[in-house]
C-alpha positions in Angstrom: -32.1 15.8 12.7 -35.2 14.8 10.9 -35.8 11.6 13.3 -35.5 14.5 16.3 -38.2 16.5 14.0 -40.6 13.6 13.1 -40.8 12.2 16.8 -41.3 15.9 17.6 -44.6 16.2 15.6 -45.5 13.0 16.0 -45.3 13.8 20.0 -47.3 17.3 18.8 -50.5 15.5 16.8 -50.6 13.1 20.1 -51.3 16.0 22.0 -55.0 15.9 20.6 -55.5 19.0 21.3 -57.7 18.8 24.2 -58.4 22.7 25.1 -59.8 23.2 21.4 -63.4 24.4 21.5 -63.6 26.5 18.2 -62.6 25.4 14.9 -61.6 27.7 11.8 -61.3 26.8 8.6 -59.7 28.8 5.5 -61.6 28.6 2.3 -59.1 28.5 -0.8 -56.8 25.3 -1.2 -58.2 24.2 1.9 -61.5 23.2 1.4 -60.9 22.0 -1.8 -57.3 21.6 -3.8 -56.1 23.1 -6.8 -56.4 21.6 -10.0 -54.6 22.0 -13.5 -57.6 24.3 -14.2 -57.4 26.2 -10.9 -53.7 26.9 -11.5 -54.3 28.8 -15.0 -57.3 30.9 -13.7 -55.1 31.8 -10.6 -52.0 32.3 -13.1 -53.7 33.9 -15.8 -54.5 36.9 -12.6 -50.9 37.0 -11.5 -50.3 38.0 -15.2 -52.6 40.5 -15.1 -51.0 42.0 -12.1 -47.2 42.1 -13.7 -48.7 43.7 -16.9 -49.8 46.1 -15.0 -46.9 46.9 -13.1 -44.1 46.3 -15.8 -46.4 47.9 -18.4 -46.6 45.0 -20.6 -49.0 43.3 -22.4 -50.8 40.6 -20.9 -49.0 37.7 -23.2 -45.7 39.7 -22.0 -46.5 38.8 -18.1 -47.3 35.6 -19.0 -44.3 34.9 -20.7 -42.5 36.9 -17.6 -44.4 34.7 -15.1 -43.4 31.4 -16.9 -39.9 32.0 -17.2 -39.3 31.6 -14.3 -42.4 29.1 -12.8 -42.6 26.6 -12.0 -38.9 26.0 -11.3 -39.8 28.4 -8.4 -42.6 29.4 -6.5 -44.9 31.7 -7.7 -44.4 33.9 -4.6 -40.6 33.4 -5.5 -41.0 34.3 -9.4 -42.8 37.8 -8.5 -40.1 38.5 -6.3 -37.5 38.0 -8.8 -39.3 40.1 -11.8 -39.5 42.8 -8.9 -43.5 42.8 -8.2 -43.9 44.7 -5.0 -45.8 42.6 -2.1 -45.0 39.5 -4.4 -46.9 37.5 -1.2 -50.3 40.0 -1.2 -50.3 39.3 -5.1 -50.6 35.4 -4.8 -53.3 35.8 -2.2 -55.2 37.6 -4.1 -55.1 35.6 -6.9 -55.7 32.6 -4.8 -58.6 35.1 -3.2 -60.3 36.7 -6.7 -59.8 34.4 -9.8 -62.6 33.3 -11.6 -62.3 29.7 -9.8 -65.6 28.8 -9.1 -67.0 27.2 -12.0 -64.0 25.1 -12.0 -64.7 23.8 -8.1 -67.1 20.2 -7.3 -68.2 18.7 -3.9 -66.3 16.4 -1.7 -68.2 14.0 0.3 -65.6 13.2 2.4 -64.8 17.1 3.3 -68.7 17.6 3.8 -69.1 14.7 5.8 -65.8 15.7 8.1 -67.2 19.1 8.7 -71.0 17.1 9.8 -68.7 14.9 12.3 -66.9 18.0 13.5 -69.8 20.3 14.3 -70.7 17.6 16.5 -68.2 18.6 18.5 -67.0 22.1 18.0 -67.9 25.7 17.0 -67.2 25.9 13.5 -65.8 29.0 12.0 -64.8 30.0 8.0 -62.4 32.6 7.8 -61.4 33.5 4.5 -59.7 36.4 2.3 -62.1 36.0 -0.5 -65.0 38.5 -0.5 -67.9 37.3 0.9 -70.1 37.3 -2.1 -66.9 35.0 -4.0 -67.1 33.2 -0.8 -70.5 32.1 -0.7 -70.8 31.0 -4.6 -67.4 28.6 -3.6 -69.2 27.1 -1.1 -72.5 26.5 -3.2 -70.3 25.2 -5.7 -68.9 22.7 -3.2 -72.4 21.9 -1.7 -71.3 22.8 1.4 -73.7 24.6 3.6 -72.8 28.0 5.0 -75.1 27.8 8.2 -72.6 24.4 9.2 -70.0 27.6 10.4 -71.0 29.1 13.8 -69.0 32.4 12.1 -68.2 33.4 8.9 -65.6 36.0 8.9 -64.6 37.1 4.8 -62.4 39.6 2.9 -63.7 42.4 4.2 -61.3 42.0 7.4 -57.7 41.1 6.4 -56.5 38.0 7.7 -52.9 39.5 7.2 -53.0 42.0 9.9 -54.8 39.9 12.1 -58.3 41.9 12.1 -60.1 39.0 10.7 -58.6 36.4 13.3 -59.6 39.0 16.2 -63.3 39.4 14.5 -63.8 35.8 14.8 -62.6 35.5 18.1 -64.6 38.5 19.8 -67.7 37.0 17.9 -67.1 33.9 19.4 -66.2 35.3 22.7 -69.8 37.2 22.9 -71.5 34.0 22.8 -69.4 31.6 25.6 -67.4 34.1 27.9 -65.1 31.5 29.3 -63.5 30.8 25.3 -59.7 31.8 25.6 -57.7 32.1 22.5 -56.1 28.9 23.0 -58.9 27.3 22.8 -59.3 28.7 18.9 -57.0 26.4 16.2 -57.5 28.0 12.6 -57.3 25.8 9.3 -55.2 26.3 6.7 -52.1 26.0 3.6 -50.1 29.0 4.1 -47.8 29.3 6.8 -47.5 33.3 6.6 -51.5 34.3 6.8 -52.7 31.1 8.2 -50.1 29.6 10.8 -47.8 32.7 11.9 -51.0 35.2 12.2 -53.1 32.6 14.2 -50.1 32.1 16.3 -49.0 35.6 16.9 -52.6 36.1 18.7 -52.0 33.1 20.9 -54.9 30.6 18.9 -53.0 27.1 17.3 -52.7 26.2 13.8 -52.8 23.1 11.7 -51.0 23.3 8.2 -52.9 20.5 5.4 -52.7 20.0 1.4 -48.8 20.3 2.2 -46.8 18.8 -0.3 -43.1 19.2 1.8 -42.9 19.8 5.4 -41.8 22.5 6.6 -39.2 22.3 10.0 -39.2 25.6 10.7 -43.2 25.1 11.7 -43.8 24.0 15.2 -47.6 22.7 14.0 -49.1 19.9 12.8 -48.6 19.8 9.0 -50.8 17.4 6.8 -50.7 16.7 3.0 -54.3 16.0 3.1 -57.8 18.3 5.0 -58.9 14.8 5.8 -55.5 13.6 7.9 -56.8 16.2 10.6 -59.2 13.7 12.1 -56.0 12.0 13.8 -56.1 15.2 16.2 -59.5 16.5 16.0 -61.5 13.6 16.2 
């Protein structure tokens, strides 16, 4: 079974993806990984968010939260203490925390974005808020005018309103772009593969630490292992 699955993607990222026009990328733990001090500034927001529901003190949800992670995901450990929309709660940890000052430039993601706007449309679609989105990206010395489109928190990327956003602003510009020309960026399957999908564009999974089988995309452990299909 996992020979028939590995020659399957490896027949998939062969496919190099020839009707892409239009690349999107997300923002968080795509563009740049977590780190020890990303964890505990996204963490220490989660806690805040079970205080608040289970009417704790703050040390209380931490102590709630780390009973339980990381023998499970964090996702997972919301789920069990009973947090309602356990997988809304991660992202908007992953989305708002105070991350920023904690965040330092890649030149090896900057210089893959310079080769791929060579050859594509460029798009950022991200949950954070626009304002959080931009001081990330001055943080990481990337450039905002590199993206074509810039689509942010203000359209949810969970109902699909954000995808559709950067495809009709896309679509205004070169009338013969379908959606299957469009293949979106990013490290969750739920907002950034299934959604993308659902609306007919194609997806590419990357900082993935396990692959997932039930995924019919490309899945990569690193941003930089997409140059095998994109470039």
């Amino acid at each position: 079974m996992e020979e028939t699955y590995s020659y399957f993607m490896f027949l998939l990222k062969m496919n190099k993806f020839t009707d892409i026009k239009v690349v999107g990328f997300d923002l968080d733990q795509t563009l740049f990984e977590k780190s020890p001090e990303i964890d505990a500034a996204i963490q220490s927001h989660i806690y805040q968010k079970i205080a608040v529901y289970k009417k704790c003190s703050l040390e209380e949800g931490k102590k709630l939260f780390l009973s339980l992670y990381p023998q499970m995901s964090g996702r997972e450990a919301l789920v069990k203490l009973g947090i309602p929309d356990a997988e809304g709660v991660v992202q908007e940890a992953l989305e708002n925390a105070d991350i920023a000052r904690f965040l330092k430039p890649d030149k090896k993601v900057i210089k893959l974005l310079v080769s791929l706007k060579k050859k594509y449309k460029l798009g950022l679609v991200t949950g954070s808020p626009r304002a959080t989105a931009i001081k990330k990206l001055e943080k990481l010395r990337i450039p905002i005018y590199i993206f074509d489109c810039v689509i942010t928190g203000e359209f949810s990327k969970r109902e699909g309103v954000a995808y559709k956003e950067w495809f009709s602003f896309c679509k205004k510009r070169d009338q013969t772009l379908q959606s299957n020309n469009f293949v979106y960026i990013g490290d969750r399957k739920m907002t950034d593969v299934d959604v993308p999908l659902s609306l007919g564009m194609q997806a590419i999974l990357v900082n993935v630490k396990e692959e997932d089988h039930s995924i019919t995309v490309p899945q990569y452990k690193s941003l930089l292992d997409i140059q095998e299909i994109l470039l």
